[in-house]
N, C-alpha and C positions, 0 to 999 in steps of 0.2 A: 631417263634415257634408256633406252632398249639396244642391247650390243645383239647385232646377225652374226651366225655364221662365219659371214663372209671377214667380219668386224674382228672377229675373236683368232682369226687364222692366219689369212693373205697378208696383211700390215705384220705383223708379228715373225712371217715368214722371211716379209720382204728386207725388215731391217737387218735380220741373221744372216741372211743370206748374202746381203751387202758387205758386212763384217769380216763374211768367213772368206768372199772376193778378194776383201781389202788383207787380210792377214796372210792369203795363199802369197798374194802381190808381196807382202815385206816376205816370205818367206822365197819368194824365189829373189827378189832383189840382195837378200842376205848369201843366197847361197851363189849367184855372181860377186860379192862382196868378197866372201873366205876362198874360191874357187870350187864350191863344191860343183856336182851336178847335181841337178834339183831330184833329176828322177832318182837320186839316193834314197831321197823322202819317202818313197811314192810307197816301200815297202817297212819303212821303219814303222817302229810298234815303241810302249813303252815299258813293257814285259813281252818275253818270249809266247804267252799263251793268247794275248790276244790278236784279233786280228788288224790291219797292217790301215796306215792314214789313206792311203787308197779306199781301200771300206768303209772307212769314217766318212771321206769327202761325197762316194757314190750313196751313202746312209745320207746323210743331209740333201741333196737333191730328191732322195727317192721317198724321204718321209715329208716332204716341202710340195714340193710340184706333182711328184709320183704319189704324194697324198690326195691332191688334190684332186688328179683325175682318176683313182679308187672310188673316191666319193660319189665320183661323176658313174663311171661305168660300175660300179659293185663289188668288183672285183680288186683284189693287193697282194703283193707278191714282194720278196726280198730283193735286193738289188742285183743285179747282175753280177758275174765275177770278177771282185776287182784286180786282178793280177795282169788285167788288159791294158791299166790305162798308164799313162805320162803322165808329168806332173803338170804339161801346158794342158792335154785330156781332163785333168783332175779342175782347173781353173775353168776353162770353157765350161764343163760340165754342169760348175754353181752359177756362172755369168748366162748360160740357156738357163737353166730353172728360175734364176731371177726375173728373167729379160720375158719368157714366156707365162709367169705367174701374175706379170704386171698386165697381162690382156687377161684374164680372168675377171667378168663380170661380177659385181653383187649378186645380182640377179641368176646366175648360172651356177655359184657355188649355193646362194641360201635354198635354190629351188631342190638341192639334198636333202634336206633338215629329214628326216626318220627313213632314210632309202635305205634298202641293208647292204650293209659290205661284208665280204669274205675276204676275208688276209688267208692265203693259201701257203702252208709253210710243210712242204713236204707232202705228208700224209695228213697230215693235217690241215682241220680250216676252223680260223677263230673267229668266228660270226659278230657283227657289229651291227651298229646305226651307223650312220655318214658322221654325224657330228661327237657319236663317241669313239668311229675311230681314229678321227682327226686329235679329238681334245684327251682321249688318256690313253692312245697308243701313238698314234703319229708325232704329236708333241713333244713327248717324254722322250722320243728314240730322236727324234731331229737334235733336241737341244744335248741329249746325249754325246749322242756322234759329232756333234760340234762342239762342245766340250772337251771332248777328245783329241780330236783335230787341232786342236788349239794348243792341247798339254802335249800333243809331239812336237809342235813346232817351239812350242818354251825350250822342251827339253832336249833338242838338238842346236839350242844355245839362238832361237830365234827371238831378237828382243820385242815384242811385244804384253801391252799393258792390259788391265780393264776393259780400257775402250776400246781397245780394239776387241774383245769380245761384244760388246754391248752395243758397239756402233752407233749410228744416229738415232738417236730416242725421239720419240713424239712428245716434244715437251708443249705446253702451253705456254701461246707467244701472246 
């Protein structure tokens, strides 16, 4: 069996993505639970130097979906600035990259396979294939930032497990 593209990305996206929906959802149900406001979140960090769950959540959309159509158009760029959003902005945000990653054809992502991409990061541009900037830059920073995203909301006493990082797995039925 031959995995595409399409194979090694979208599915992969779609299940994180779904997770990171479902963990936003217990962390705003938590913080109506304690009486927080959720947009408390929207700025916490889990040290002072990095940047803020808002960046994390806009970094998982933008290495997911915003990867996706890099691939397509050639061009990639960092997320916009997150000091814009709410925490319901921050939820909509994964629930559209999910919602519009799921009409992505096979056929429209593998027709990438050796297209060049530019990730444009300032003055700089770190020049790609479609499918090496999905598989060792987009990937690593998605699952990153969702990683992340997940260790704030532990560490503001949000109770979530495993699963709920790893969401529904494609298991053999």
């Amino acid at each position: 069996m031959s995995l595409s593209l399409y194979d090694l990305t979208v599915p992969n996206y779609l299940q994180t993505l779904a997770a990171v929906s479902g963990f936003l959802k217990k962390g705003a149900a938590f913080c109506e639970e304690q009486g927080i406001d959720p947009d408390e979140i929207v700025q916490a960090r889990i040290v002072d130097d990095m940047l803020p769950f808002s960046f994390q959540i806009a970094s998982i959309a933008q290495h997911s979906l915003g990867a996706v159509e890099a691939a397509q158009s050639g061009t990639a760029q960092p997320p916009r600035d997150p000091g814009t959003y709410t925490y319901a902005d921050l939820q909509k945000l994964v629930d559209d990259a999910q919602a519009d990653l799921e009409k992505v054809t096979p056929d429209a992502l593998n027709a990438c396979e050796g297209k060049d991409v530019i990730f444009h990061l300032g003055k700089h541009q770190l020049p790609f294939t479609a499918e090496n900037f999905l598989l060792s830059f987009a990937f690593p920073n998605f699952y990153f930032h969702a990683t992340t995203a997940y260790d704030i909301l532990r560490a503001r006493g949000v109770k979530l497990g495993k699963v709920d990082f790893l969401g529904r797995m494609r298991m053999k039925m």
